[in-house]
C-alpha positions, 0 to 999 in steps of 0.5 A, spaced: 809 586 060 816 586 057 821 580 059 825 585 063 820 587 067 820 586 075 827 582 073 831 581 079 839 580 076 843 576 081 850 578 079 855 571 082 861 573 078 867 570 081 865 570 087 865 562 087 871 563 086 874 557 082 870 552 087 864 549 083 861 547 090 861 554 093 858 556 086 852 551 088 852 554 095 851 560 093 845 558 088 842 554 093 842 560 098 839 565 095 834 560 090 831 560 098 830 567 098 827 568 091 822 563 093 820 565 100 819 573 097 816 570 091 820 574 085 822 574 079 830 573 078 836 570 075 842 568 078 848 571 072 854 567 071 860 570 068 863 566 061 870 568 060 873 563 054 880 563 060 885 560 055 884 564 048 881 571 054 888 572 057 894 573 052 898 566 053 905 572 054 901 575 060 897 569 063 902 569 069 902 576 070 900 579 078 900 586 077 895 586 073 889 585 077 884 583 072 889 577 069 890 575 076 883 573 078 881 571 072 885 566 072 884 565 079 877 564 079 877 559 072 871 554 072 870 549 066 865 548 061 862 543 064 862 546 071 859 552 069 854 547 065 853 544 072 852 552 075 847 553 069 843 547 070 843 548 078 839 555 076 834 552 072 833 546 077 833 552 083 827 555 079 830 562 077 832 565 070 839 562 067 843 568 065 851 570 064 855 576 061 859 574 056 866 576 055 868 575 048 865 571 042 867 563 044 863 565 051 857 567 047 856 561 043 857 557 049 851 561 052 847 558 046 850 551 047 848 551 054 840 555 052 842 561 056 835 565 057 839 572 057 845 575 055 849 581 059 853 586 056 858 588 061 859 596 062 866 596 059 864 591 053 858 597 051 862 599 044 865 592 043 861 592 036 864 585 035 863 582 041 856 585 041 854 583 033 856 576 036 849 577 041 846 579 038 846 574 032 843 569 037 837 572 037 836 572 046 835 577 049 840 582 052 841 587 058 846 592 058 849 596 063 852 604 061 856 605 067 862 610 064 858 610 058 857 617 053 850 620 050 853 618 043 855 611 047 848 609 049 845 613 042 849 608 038 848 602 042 840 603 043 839 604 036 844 597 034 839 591 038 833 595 035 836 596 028 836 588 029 830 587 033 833 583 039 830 584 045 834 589 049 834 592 056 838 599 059 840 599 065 842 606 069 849 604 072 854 608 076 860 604 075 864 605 081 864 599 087 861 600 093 858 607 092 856 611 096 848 614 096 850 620 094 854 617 087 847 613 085 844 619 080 838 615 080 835 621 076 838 618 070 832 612 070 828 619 068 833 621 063 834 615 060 826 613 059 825 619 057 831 619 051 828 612 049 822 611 050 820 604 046 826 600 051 826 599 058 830 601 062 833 598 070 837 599 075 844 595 076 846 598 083 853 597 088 852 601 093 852 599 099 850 601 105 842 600 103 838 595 101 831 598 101 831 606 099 834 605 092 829 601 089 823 604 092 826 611 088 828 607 083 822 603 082 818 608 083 822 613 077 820 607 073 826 603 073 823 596 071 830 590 072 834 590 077 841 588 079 846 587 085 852 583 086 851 577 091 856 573 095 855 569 101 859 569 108 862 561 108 869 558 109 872 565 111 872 568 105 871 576 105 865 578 102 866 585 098 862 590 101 858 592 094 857 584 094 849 583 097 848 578 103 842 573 102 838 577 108 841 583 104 836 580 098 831 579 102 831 586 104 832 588 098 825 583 095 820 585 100 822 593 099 821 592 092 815 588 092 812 594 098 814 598 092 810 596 086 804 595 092 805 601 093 805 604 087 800 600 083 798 599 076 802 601 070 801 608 069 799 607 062 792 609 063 787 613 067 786 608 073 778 607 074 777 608 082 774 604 087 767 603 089 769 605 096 773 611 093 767 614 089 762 613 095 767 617 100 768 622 095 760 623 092 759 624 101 762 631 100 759 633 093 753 639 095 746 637 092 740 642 089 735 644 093 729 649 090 731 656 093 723 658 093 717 654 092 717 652 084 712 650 080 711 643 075 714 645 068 718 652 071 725 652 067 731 652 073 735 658 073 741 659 077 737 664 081 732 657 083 736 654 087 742 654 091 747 648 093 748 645 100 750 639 104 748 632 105 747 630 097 741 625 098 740 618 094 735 621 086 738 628 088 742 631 082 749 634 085 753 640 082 756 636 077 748 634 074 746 641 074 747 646 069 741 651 068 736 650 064 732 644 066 725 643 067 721 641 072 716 635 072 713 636 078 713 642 084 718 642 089 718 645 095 723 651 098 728 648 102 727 641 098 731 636 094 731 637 086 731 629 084 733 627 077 727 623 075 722 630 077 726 634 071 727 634 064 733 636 060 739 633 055 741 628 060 735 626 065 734 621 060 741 617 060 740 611 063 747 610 066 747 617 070 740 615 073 743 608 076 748 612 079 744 618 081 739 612 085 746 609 088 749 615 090 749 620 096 746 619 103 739 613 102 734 616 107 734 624 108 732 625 115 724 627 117 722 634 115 718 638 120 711 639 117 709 646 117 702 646 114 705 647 107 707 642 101 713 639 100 714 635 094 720 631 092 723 631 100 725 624 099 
């Protein structure tokens, strides 16, 4: 299991909007649904060195949308020193996107558990030398992003050995279903196999269908941004809710339920699973009376319903095999009454003595002997 894997991403962004007590209240909130649904998740911060981010010739600037929230929205080092340490202590994985290379030295400073790398930053190789100095692990979003982009930017964490994930991201907010494209999870972990791919999402009308697909596509971290209802502020309709979360942790953890172990390997089936199945597998009966020491052919011998317990089935039975002792027309053919290239195998007597129904049902005697009928 990866860091990534089964990594809840809960992007606060700005929506504390420059207040550091509606910061802490949505930590709180949310902290609560993390542990009521018993998830694995990271409240994300966004870490923007405000004074040397914003050109101090546009700072005042309120056309340029950007410029205005950024500014709007600033927290300070230390506040946002509060916000990180209010994660920790709530429980959940620390984690923030960092804008520019001031931002990132902070996360250090702060010990930050992961680093994001916002869609729009995917080429900023300066910005993403600086990560990857630090040596944390590190989640990158493709929104708007080309092959040769995300080529590039794979091959640049694992070039330099930092732990990296990819998330598939339609950068557009809200979306809409028909805009999630959740069949690049299988694009991108087919094209990079050895990285493990998420799901950061903005839809909005749906908080369970998507990461039951994406989930079960393989997608492995998940991300959605989060807001609370408080004091009147509008919530942005790609923002999710705290019972929009719990929604969205019971939908995945019905997911992984539902979609079981790894498919890494072949899954060893249940015992009560084996059994069902060895009920409906047809057994060996003499088709004529046979003598100790006959050869069996195919001739001998025919295949029918129930498979009793000692009796070899279909799948034992390949021609060839010689009779210890006489049987009967219409009765069984047990493993231990034969000799033959597998009779002998210790593994397949135990589980040809624990198989099949225990007791046959009574046989009417008519004058003639019938060997090995149970």
């Amino acid at each position: 299991m990866s860091l990534f894997d089964d990594l809840f991403v809960l992007e606060l962004a700005n929506n504390h909007w420059g207040k550091l007590e509606r910061g802490l209240k949505i930590i709180e909130d949310f902290g609560e649904v993390v542990r009521a649904n018993n998830v694995r998740a990271a409240i994300k911060l966004q870490f923007r060195d405000v004074p040397s981010f914003l050109h101090k010739h546009h700072r005042d600037r309120e056309d340029v949308r950007y410029i205005k929230k950024t500014a709007a929205t600033e927290l300070s080092w230390d506040q946002l020193r509060t916000l990180i340490e209010a994660v920790r202590a709530a429980g959940m994985v620390t984690m923030a996107t960092a804008f520019d290379e001031v931002s990132v030295d902070k996360c250090v400073e702060f010990d930050v558990d992961f680093l994001k790398i916002a869609s729009s930053d995917i080429r900023d190789r300066s910005l993403l030398a600086k990560m990857a100095s630090t040596g944390k692990p590190v989640i990158a979003s493709s929104g708007g992003s080309t092959l040769d982009d995300l080529d590039n930017l794979v091959s640049f964490f694992a070039e330099r050995g930092v732990p990296f994930a990819l998330n598939h991201c339609v950068s557009i907010y809200p979306s809409e279903d028909g805009e999630l494209e959740l069949n690049q999870i299988d694009f991108l972990r087919d094209r990079y196999p050895d990285t493990v791919i998420g799901f950061s999402s903005h839809e909005m009308t749906d908080w369970a269908s998507s990461i039951l697909i994406a989930y079960g596509k393989g997608a492995r971290t998940f991300e959605r941004h989060i807001d609370i209802d408080y004091e009147g502020v509008p919530v942005s309709p790609y923002c999710t809710l705290p019972h929009q979360a719990d929604a969205w942790f019971k939908a995945f953890n019905k997911a992984r339920e539902m979609c079981g172990a790894p498919g890494t390997a072949k899954r060893i089936p249940p015992e009560k699973e084996v059994r069902y199945l060895d009920d409906l597998v047809r057994g060996v009966y003499a088709k004529r009376d046979l003598p100790a020491g006959h050869v069996l052919a195919a001739d001998d011998v025919f295949f029918a319903v129930p498979l009793l317990q000692g009796q070899i089935s279909v799948r034992e039975f390949v021609g060839g095999e010689r009779l210890r002792a006489s049987v009967a027309k219409d009765a069984v053919i047990r493993l231990k009454e034969i000799d033959s290239d597998y009779s002998n195998d210790l593994t397949l007597q135990r589980l040809v003595e624990n198989r099949g129904v225990a007791k046959p049902p009574p046989v009417a005697d008519d004058g003639r002997k019938r060997a090995s009928v149970a």
